[in-house]
N, C-alpha and C positions, 0 to 999 in steps of 0.2 A: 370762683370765676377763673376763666385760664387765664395766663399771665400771656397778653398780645406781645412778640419778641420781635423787633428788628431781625432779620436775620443780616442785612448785610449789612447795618450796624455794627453787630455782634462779628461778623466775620472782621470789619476794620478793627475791632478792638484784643481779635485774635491775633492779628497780622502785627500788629503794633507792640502786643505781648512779645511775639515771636522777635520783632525789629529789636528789641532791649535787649537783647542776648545773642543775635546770631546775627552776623554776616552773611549774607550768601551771595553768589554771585553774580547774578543778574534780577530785575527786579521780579522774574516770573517764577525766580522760586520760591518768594514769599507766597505768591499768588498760588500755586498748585500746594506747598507745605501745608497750608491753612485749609485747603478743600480738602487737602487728607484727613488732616485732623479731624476735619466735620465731616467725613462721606465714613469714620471708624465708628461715630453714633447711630450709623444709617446701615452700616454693611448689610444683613439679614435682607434688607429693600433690592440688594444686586444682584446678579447673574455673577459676575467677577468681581474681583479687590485686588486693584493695584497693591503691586510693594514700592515705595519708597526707599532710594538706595544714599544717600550722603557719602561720596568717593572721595579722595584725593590722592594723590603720587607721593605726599609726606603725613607724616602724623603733626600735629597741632595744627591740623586745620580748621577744628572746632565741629567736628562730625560729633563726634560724641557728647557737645554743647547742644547741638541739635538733636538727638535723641531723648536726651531730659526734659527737653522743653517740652517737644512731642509727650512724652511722659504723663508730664503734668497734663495734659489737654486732651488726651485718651479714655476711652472705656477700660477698666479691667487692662489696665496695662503690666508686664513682663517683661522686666529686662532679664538678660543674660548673656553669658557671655559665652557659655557652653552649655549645649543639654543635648538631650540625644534624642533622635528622631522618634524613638516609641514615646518618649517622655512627652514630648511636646505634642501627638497624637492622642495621647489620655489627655493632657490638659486642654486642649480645643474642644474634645468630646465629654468635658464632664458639665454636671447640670447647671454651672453656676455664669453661663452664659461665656460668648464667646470672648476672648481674652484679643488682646492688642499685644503682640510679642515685638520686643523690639531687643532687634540682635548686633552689639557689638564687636563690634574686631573680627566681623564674618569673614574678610580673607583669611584667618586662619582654617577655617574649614575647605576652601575652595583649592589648593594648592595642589601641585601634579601628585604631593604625599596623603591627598584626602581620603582615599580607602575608604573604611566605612563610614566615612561622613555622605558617601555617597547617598544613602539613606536620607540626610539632614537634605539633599539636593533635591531630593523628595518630593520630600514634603514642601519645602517653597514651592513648587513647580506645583505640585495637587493643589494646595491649598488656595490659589489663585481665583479658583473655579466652585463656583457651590458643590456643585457633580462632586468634586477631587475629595479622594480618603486612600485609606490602607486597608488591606485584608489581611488581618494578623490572629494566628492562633492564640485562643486565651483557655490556662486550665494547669492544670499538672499530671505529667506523664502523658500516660494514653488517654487520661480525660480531657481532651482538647478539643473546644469547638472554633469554627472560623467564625470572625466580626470582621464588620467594617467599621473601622473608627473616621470621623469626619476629619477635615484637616483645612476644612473653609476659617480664614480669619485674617485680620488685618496685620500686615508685618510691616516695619520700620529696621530699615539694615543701615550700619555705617563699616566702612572699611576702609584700607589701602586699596591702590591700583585699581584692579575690574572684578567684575563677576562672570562667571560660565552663560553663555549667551543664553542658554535657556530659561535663565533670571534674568538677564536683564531684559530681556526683552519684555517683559511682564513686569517691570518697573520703572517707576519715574523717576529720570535719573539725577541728582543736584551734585555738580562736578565742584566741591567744596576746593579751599584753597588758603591760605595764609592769611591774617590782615594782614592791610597795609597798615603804615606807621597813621595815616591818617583816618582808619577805620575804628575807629572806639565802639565800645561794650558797654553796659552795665555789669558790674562783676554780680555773678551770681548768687545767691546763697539761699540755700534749699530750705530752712528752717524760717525765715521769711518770705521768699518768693512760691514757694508749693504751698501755698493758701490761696494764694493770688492766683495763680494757674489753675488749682478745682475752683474756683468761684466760675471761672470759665466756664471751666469743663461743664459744671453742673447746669450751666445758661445754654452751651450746647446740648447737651443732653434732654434740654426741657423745648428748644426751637426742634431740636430731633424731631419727636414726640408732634408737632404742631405740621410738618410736612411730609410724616411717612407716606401718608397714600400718596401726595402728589408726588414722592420722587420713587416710589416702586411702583408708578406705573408710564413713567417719562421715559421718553424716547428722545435725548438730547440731538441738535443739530448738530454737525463734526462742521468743522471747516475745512475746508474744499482739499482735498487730495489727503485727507485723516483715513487710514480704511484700515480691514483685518486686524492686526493685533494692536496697533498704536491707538485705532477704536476703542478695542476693549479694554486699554489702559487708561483709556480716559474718560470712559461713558459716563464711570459713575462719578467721577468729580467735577464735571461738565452739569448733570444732572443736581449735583447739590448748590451749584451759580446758579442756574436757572431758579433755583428754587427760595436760593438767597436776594435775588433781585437787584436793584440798584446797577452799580456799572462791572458788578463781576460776574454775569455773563460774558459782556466784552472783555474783561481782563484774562475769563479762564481761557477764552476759545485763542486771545492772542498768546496764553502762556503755553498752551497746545502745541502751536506752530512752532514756537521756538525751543520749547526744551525737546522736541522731536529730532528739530534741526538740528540742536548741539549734538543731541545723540549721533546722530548721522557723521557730525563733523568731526567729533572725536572716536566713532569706530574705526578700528584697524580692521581690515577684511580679513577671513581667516585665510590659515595658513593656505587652504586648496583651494580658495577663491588665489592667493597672490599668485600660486603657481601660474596657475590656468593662466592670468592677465601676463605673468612675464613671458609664459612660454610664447602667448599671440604674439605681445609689441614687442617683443626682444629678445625669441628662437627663433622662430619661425618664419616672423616679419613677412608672409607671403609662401614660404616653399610650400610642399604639398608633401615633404615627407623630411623626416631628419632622424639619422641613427643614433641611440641611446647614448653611446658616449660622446658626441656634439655636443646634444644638449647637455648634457653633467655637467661638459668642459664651457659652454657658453655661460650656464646657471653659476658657476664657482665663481667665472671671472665678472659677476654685477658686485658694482661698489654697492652699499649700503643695501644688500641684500640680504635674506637670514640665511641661504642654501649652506654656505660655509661654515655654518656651526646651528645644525639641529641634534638637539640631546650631546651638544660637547661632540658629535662626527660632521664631516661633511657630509650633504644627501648624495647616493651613491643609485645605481639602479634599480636594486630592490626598494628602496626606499620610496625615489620616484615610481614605479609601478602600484607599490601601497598608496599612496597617495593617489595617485589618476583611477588605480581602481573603484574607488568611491565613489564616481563619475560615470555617465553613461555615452556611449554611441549614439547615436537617429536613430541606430536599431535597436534601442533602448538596451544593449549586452555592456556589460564594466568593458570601460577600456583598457587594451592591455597592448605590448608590443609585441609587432608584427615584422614579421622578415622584411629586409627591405633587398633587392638585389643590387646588387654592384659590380662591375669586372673583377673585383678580388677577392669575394666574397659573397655572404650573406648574410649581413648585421640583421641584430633587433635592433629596431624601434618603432618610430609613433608615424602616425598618417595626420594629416592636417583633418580629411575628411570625419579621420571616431573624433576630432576635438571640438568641431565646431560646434555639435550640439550644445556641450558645456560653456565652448565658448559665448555663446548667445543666450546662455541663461543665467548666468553668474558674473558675469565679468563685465565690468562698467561699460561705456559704448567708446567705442575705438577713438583713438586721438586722430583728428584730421591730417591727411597724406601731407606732406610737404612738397615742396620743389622736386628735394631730393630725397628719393620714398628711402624710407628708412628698411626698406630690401636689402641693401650692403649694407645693411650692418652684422647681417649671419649670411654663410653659404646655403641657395636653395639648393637642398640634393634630389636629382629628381633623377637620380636612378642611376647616373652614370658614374658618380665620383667615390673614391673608399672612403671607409671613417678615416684613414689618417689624413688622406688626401683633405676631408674638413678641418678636421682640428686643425691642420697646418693654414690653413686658410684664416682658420677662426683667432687664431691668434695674430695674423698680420693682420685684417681687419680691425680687432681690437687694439692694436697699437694706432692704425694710421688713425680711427675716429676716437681714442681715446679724449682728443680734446671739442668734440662735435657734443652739440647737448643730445640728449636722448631722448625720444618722445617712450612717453608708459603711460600707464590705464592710470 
């Protein structure tokens, strides 16, 4: 006879597990850790599998407390701390079922020195996706045929700092942190508590078993403004509430909302999203055209800005043009600098007109005009004045509103 399982029973006594050992920061990452756990008995039922990422700015923030535990509560789980991307390509593809990887100290791979780890960047990104594998030559010598090896499976990441957006973004992010002096544990100890952990697992794995058709064919509800890829990082943990019953439905779809949010609140935009926004609110501010060395000289002189030390130089004009070229016109062409004329000349630079395209698709929505429109704060050149003639401008400007607050994106 089947053994009838609570499942949201079973998930409160997951969560509870997990409460004994991990801090996290707010209560919804109990709430999503635990659907992970449970939607890693289910993967094979998905289209996608979220990653799971445990962050923090220091070390002993108990990331790696939280990766054990996970551990214990896993299919076929793998830790490590290095392997290499064909490595971990055979073991996803070999017959003894899909494997749960769970990878510590992952910013050692991601760093501007990762080189061939690019490979490892991979495979996180394919593996997301049922579809995602590698096409890699197998044989010796000239006996070589191409395969596709699978790279679908469930990954569990802890690190410092961030990840390459291309992960995170296919991850649910838990922004780990220090206890406080008032946050207590149970101290761990693996030779006791990893019994206690498969007793779980094996009660998930057997509730698995009791709702695969229902959640390989569920179509969860998102809440209201959930869409594209924050969807499909959430479908399938959304889909194992639903299936678990009781009040986590309500809890996942409110844990949804808000670790989306955090995400949101703790991205920094990239480097050529800030350009784009400083050059709107704070070159430009209205002109319709400004020559290359203004803006350098405007971009150098923003306090708390990064322009003054990209790669240990300041950004210079080829730098800017690298960067803007990445970007397109209205007439969908990379933008680039364009003569401007002047009575003493005929500088490069930029047109308001090739930014706006960029500007309207990248760049937050503009900060509301004030009294006093934040046009004085750079010179509009609109044809008639020389680069020196601005820079000379650009620095008495920046002295007299030096102490005026600044509106930015």
């Amino acid at each position: 006879m089947t053994e009838i399982i609570d499942g949201a029973a079973l998930l409160d006594e997951v969560e509870a597990f997990h409460r004994r050992f991990n801090v996290f920061p707010i209560e919804s990452a109990y709430v999503a850790v635990v659907l992970w756990d449970a939607h890693a008995h289910l993967i094979d039922c998905f289209e996608t599998t979220p990653r799971i990422a445990f962050l923090s700015p220091e070390p002993g923030s108990g990331k790696s407390r939280a990766l054990e535990i996970v551990e214990l509560l896993t299919p076929r789980p793998v830790a490590t701390v290095s392997a290499s991307a064909n490595a971990l390509y055979r073991l996803v593809d070999s017959a003894e079922g899909l494997p749960t990887v769970l990878f510590d100290e992952v910013d050692t791979i991601f760093g501007p020195k990762a080189g061939a780890d690019e490979a490892l960047r991979g495979f996180l990104n394919a593996g997301y996706r049922r579809i995602g594998g590698a096409l890699r030559c197998v044989g010796e010598g000239s006996n070589q045929n191409a395969q596709v090896f699978n790279s679908y499976c469930a990954v569990a990441m802890a690190g410092l700092g961030s990840l390459p957006d291309t992960v995170l973004t296919r991850s649910v992010i838990i922004r780990m942190r220090k206890r406080a002096p008032n946050e207590k544990v149970e101290p761990y100890r693996q030779r006791t508590h990893e019994k206690q952990g498969h007793v779980l697992r094996e009660r998930l794995a057997k509730w698995a078993d009791t709702v695969r058709d229902q959640v390989a064919g569920a179509w969860p509800e998102m809440p209201e403004g959930v869409s594209d890829r924050p969807a499909d990082v959430w479908e399938a943990l959304l889909a194992v509430a639903d299936a678990a019953g009781g009040d986590w439905p309500m809890r996942a779809r409110k844990a949804c909302v808000e670790l989306i949010a955090a995400v949101h609140d703790n991205d920094e935009a990239s480097l050529g999203v800030r350009l784009l926004t400083d050059l709107r609110d704070k070159v430009f501010c209205g002109a319709d055209r400004m020559p290359t060395a203004a803006i350098i000289e405007c971009l150098l002189r923003m306090d708390d800005a990064p322009w003054g030390d990209l790669d240990d130089k300041p950004i210079n004009s080829r730098t800017l043009a690298k960067m803007l070229g990445q970007y397109v016109t209205p007439a969908n062409k990379p933008i680039k600098p364009r003569g401007i004329r002047t009575p003493s000349g005929f500088p490069k630079g930029y047109y308001a007109e090739d930014l706006t395209d960029a500007w309207t698709r990248y760049c937050p929505p503009h900060p509301g005009e004030s009294a006093t429109s934040a046009t004085s704060a750079t010179p509009q050149v609109n044809g008639g004045e020389s680069v020196a003639d601005t820079a000379t401008v650009i620095r008495h400007t920046h002295a007299e509103t030096a102490t005026q607050p600044v509106l930015s994106g």
